[in-house]
N, C-alpha and C positions, 0 to 999 in steps of 0.2 A: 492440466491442473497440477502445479505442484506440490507435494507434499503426500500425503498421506492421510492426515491428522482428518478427523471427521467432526471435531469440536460438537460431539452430544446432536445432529442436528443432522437432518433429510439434506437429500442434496441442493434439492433448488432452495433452500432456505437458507442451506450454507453458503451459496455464490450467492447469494444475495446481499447478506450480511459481511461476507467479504468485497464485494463491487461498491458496495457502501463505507465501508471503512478506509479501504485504499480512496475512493473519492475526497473524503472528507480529511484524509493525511497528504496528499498532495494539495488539499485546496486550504487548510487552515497550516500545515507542516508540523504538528503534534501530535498525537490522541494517547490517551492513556483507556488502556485495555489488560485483559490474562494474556501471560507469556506464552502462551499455545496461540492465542490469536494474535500476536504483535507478532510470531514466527514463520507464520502464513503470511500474513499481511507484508512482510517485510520482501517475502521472494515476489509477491505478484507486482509490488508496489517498483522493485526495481528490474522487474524485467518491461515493466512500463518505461521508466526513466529510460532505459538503454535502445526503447523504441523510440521516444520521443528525440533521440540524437542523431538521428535520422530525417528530416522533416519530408519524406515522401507523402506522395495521398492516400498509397496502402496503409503505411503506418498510422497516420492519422486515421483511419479508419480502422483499423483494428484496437486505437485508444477508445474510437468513440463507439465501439462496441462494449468495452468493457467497463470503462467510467461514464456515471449517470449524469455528471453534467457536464453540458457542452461549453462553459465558462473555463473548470479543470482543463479540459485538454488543452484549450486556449492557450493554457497558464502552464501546462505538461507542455508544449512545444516551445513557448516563445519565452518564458523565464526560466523554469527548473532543469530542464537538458542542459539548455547551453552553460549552466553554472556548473555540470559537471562533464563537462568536454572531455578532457585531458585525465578525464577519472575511469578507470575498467572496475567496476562497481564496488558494493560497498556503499549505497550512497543514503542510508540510515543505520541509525544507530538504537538499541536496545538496553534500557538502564531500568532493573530491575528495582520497584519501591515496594516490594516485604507483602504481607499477607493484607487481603482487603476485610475490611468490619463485616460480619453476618457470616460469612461463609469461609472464611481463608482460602480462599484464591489466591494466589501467588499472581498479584501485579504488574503491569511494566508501563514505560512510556516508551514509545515508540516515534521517533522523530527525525527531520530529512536532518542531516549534516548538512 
């Protein structure tokens, strides 16, 4: 698990809500989230990508352990890797939008390049 960060939250609660988010930024390519979770999400999300460049059946397999649907990886193997072929990572980007209403959390978007 990389990182550190425990984002307020038990563990199985916290891969959970991370396995869910990296899911849903490889399958929509945006989310806006807090910059502590778009900082996580960013390493799991590309050390996926850099599996999916790969197209073995290990690899596939160790995507469809981690991403909850099996359309994503579809979508992780046969369009999002091969767009970054020629690329040694790096393959999202993090644009901070300011304090959110109720609580001032410090914002981001979070989305593939």
């Amino acid at each position: 698990m990389p990182g550190t960060r425990k984002l307020g939250r038990a563990t199985s609660h916290r891969l959970a809500m991370l396995r869910a988010m990296v899911t849903f930024l490889l399958e929509k390519g945006r989310i806006e989230t807090t910059v502590t979770r778009a900082k996580e999400v960013r390493s799991l999300t590309e050390k996926l990508i850099t599996l999916g460049k790969e197209p073995s059946l290990h690899n596939k397999r160790l995507a469809m352990g981690f991403i909850t649907k099996e359309a994503v990886v579809k979508k992780l193997f046969d369009e999002i890797a091969p767009k970054y072929a020629d690329r040694n990572g790096g393959y999202t980007r993090i644009i901070k939008t300011g304090p959110r209403r109720g609580d001032a959390a410090e914002m981001a978007i979070i989305e593939l390049i």
